[in-house]
C-alpha positions as a Markdown table, in Angstrom:
| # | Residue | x | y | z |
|---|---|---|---|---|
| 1 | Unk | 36.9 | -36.7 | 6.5 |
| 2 | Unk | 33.6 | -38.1 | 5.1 |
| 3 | Unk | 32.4 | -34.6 | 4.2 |
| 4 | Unk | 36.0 | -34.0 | 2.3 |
| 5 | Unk | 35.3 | -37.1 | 0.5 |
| 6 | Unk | 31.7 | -36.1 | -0.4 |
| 7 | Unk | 33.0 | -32.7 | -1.7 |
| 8 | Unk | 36.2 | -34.2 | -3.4 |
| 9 | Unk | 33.7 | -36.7 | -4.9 |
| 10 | Unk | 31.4 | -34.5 | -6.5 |
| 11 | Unk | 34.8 | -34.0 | -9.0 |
| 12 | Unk | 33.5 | -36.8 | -9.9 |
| 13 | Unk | 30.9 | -36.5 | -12.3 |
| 14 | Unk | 32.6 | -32.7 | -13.3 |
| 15 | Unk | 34.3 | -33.3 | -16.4 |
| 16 | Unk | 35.5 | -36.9 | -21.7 |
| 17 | Unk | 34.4 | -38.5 | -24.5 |
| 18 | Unk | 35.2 | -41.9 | -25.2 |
| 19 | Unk | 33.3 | -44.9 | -26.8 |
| 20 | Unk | 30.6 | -45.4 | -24.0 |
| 21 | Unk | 29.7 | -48.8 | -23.0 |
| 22 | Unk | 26.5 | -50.0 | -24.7 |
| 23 | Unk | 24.8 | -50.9 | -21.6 |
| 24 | Unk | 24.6 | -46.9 | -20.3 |
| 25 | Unk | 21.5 | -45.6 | -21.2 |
| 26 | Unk | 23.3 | -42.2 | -22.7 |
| 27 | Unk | 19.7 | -40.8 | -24.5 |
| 28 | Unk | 18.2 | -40.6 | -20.4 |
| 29 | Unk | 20.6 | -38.9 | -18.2 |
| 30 | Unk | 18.7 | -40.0 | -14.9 |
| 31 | Unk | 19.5 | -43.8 | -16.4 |
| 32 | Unk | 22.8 | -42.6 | -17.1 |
| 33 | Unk | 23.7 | -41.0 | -13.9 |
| 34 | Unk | 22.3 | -44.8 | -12.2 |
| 35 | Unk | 23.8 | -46.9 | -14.0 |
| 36 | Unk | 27.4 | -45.4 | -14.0 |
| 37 | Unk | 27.5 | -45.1 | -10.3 |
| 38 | Unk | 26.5 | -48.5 | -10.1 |
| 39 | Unk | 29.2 | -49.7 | -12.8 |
| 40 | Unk | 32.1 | -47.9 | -11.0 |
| 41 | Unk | 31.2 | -48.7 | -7.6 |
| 42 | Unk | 30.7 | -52.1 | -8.5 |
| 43 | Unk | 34.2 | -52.5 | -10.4 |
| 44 | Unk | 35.6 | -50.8 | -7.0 |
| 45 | Unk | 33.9 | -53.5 | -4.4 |
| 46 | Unk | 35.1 | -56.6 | -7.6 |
| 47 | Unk | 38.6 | -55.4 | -7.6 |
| 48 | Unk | 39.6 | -54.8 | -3.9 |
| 49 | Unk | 42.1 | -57.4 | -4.3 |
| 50 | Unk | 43.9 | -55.8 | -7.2 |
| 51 | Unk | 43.6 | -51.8 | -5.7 |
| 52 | Unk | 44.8 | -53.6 | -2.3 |
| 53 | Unk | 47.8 | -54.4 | -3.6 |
| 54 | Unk | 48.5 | -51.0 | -5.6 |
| 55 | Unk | 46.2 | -48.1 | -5.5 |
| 56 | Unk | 47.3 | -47.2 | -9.0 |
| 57 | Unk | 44.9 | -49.4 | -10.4 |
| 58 | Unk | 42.0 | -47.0 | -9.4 |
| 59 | Unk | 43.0 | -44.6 | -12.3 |
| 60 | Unk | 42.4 | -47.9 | -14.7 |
| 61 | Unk | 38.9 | -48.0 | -13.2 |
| 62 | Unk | 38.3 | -44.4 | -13.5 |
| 63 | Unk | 39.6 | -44.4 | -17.0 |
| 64 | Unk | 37.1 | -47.1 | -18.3 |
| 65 | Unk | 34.3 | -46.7 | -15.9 |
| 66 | Unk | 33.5 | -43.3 | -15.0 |
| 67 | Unk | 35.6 | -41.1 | -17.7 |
| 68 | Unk | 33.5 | -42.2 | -20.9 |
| 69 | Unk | 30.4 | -40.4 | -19.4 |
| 70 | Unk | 31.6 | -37.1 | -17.9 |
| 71 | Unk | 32.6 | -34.2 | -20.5 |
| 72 | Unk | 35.9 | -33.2 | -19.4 |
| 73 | Unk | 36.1 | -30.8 | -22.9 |
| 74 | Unk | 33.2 | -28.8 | -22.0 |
| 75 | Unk | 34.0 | -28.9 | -18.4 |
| 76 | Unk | 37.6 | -28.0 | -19.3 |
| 77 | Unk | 36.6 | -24.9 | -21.5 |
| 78 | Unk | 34.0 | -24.1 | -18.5 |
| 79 | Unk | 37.0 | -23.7 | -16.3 |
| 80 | Unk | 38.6 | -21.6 | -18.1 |
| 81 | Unk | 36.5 | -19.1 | -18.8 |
| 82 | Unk | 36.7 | -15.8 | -20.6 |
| 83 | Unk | 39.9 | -16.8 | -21.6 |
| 84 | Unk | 38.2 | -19.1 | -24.1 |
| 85 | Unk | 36.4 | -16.0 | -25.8 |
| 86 | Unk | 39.9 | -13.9 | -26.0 |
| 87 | Unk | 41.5 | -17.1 | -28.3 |
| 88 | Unk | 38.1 | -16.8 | -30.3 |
| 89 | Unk | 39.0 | -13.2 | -30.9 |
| 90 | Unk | 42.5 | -13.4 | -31.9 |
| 91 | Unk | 43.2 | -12.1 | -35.5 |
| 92 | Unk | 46.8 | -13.4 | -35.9 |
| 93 | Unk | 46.8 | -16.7 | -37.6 |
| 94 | Unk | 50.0 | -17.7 | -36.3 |
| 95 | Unk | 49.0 | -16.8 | -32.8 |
| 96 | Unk | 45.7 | -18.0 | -33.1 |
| 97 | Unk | 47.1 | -21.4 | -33.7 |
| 98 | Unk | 49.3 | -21.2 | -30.8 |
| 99 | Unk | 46.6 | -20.2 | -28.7 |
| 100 | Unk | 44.3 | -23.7 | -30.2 |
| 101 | Unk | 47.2 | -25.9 | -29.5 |
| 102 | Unk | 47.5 | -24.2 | -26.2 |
| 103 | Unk | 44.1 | -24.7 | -25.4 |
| 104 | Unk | 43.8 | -28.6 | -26.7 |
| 105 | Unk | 47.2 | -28.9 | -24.2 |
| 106 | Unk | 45.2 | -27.9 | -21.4 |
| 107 | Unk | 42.3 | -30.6 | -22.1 |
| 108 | Unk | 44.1 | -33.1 | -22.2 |
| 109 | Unk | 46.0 | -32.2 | -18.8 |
| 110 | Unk | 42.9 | -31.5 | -17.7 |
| 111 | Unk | 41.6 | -35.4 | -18.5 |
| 112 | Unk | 44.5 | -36.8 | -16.6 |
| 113 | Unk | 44.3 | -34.6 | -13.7 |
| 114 | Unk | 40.3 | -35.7 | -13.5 |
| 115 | Unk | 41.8 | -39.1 | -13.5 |
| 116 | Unk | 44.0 | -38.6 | -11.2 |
| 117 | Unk | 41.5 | -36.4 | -8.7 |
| 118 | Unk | 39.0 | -39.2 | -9.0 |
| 119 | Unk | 41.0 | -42.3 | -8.4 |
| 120 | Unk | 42.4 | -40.5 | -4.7 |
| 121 | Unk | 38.5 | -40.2 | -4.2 |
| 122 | Unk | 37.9 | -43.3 | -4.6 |
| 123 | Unk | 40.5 | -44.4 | -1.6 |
| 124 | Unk | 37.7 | -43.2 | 0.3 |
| 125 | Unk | 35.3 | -45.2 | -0.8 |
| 126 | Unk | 33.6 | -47.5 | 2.6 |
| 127 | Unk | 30.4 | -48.8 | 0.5 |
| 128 | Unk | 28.7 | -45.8 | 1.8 |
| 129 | Unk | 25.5 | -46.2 | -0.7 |
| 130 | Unk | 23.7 | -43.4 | -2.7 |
| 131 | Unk | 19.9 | -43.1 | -3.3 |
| 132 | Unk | 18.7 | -41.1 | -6.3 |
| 133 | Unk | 15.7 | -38.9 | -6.6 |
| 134 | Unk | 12.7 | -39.4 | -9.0 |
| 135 | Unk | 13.6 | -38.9 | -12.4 |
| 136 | Unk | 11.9 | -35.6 | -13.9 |
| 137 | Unk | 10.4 | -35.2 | -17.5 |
| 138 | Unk | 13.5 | -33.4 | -19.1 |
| 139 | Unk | 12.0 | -33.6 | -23.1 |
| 140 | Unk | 13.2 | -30.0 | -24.7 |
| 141 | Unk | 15.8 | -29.1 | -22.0 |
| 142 | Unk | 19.5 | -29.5 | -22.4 |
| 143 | Unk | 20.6 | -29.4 | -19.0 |
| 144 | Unk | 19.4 | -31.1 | -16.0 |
| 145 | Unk | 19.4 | -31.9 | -12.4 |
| 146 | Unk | 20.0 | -35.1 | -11.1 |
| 147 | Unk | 19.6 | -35.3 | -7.6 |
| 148 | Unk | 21.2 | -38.1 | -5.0 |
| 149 | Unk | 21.9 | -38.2 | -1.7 |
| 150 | Unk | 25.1 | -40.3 | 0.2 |
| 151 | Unk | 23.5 | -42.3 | 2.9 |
| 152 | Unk | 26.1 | -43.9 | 5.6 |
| 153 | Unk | 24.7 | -45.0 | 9.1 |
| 154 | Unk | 25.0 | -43.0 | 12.4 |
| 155 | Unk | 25.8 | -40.2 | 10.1 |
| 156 | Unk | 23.9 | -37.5 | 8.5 |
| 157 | Unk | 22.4 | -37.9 | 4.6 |
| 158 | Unk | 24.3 | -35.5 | 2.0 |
| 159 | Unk | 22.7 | -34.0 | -0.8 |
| 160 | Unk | 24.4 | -33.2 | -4.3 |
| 161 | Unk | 22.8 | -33.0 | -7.5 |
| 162 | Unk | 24.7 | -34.0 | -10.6 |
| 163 | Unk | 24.8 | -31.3 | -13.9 |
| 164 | Unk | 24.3 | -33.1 | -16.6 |
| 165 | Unk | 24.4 | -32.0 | -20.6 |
| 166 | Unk | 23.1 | -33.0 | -23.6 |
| 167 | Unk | 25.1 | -32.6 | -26.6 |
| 168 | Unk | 24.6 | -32.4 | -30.0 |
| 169 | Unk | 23.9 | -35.9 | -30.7 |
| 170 | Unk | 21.2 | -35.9 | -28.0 |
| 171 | Unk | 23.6 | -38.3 | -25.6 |
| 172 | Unk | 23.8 | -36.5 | -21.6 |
| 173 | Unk | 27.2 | -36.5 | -20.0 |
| 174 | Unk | 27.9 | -35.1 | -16.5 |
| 175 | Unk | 29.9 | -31.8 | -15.9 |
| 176 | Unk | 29.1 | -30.6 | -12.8 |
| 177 | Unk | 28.1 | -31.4 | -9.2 |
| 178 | Unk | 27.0 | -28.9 | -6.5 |
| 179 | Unk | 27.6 | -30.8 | -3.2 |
| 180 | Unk | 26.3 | -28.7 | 0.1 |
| 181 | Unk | 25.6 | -25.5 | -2.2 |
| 182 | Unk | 29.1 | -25.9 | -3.6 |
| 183 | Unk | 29.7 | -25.9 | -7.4 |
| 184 | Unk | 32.8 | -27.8 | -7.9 |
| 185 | Unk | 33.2 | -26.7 | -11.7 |
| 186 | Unk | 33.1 | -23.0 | -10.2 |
| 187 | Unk | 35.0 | -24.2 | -7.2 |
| 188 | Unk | 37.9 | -24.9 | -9.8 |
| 189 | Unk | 37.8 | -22.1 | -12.1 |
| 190 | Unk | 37.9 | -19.3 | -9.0 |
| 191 | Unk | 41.2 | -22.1 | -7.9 |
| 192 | Unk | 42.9 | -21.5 | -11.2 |
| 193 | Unk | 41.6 | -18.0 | -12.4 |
| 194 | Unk | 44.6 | -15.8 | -10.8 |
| 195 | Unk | 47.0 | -18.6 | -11.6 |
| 196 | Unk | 45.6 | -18.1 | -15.6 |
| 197 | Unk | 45.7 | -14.4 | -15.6 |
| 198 | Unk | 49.0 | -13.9 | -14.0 |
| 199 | Unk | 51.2 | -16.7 | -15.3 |
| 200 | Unk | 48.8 | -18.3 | -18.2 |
| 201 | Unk | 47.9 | -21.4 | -19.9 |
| 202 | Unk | 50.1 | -22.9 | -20.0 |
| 203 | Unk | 51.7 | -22.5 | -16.4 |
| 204 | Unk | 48.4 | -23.7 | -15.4 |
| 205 | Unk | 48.8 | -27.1 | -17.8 |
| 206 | Unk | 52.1 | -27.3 | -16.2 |
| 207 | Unk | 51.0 | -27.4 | -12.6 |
| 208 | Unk | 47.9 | -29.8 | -13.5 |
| 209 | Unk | 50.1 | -32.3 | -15.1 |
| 210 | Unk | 52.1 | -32.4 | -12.0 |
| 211 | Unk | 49.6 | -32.5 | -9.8 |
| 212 | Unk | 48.2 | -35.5 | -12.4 |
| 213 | Unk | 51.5 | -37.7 | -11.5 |
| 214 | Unk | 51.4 | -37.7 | -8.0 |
| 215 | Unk | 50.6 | -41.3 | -6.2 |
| 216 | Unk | 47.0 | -42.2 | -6.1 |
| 217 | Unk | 45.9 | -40.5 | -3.0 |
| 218 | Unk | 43.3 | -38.9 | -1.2 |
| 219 | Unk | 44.5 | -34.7 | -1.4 |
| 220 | Unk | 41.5 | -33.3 | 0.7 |
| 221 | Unk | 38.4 | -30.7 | -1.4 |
| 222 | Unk | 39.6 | -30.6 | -5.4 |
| 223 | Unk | 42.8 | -33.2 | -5.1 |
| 224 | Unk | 44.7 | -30.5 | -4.2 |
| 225 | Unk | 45.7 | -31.1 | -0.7 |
């Protein structure tokens, strides 16, 4: 169960854009990365009481803790693919259009599925704690590796490293996570893939936003279980 949680949390950091709290260094991604796990693990250990009482309340914590920092758009558009570049190419204005609103649909499932996905990770939460690597000179690059490991005693340390972006206004958001050699951004797009090709878009918004209003729970690798 603690590996599931490890691979459901690297989810985590995969995926929005909101006003960031000042206090999150967003121009040093290894600050970044630090300081947001300590923010949301923090809120978790403060509000016991109130996620005690109704498990619900996690999705408020991932909403305002954790969600400002990861880009869900890019991660979103990651997901799907190819598909992206056949909307680009469409000539038909009026399908075109269709196929924008389409796609803008599906990021904004895709947020509240995140949401969703993280706050059943965080049910798992024990105060297992997490060390981070040393921070590397990153000057000129736009994407980079932080790495961390999950430490719990009597149990063996798990590595993951965090993908994280800079974007045009030189601010670094996570996307990604690799967890024991697993990709969980490529994990989901080979997920949803056959679902997009056989039954489309917005099939696959659909069955996110379902999967989004389920009870705050743990579902096993992805929130899907």
């Amino acid at each position: 169960m603690f590996k599931k949680f490890l691979i459901a949390l690297s989810v985590v950091f995969t995926v929005g854009v909101h006003a960031a709290e000042p206090e999150v260094d967003l121009k040093d991604p290894y600050k970044m990365v630090r300081k947001v796990s300590d923010n949301t693990f923090a809120r978790i250990t403060k509000d016991q009481p109130l996620i005690a009482k109704d498990k619900e309340y996690l999705r408020v914590i991932v909403e305002e803790e954790l969600m400002p920092y990861i880009d869900y758009k890019y991660a979103a558009l990651r997901v799907l693919g190819n598909h992206v570049s056949k909307v680009r190419a469409i000539e038909d204005k009026e399908e075109k259009a269709k196929a924008i609103k389409d796609l803008q649909h599906f990021i904004d499932v895709f947020q509240k599925y995140l949401i969703a996905t993280y706050a059943g990770v965080f049910t798992q939460y024990t105060n297992q704690s997490v060390e981070f690597g040393p921070a590397q000179p990153f000057k000129g690059q736009d994407v980079v590796l932080v790495k961390t490991k999950i430490v719990e005693p009597g149990k063996p340390d798990i590595k993951i490293d965090f993908k994280v972006r800079e974007d045009r206004d030189g601010d670094w958001r996570a996307y990604d996570m690799i967890a024991e050699g697993i990709s969980l951004l490529d994990a989901k797009q080979s997920e949803l893939q056959g679902i997009l090709r056989q039954q489309g878009i917005e099939h696959v918004s659909d069955l996110l936003e379902q999967k989004s209003q389920l009870p705050v729970q743990f579902r096993g690798e992805g929130g899907d279980e």
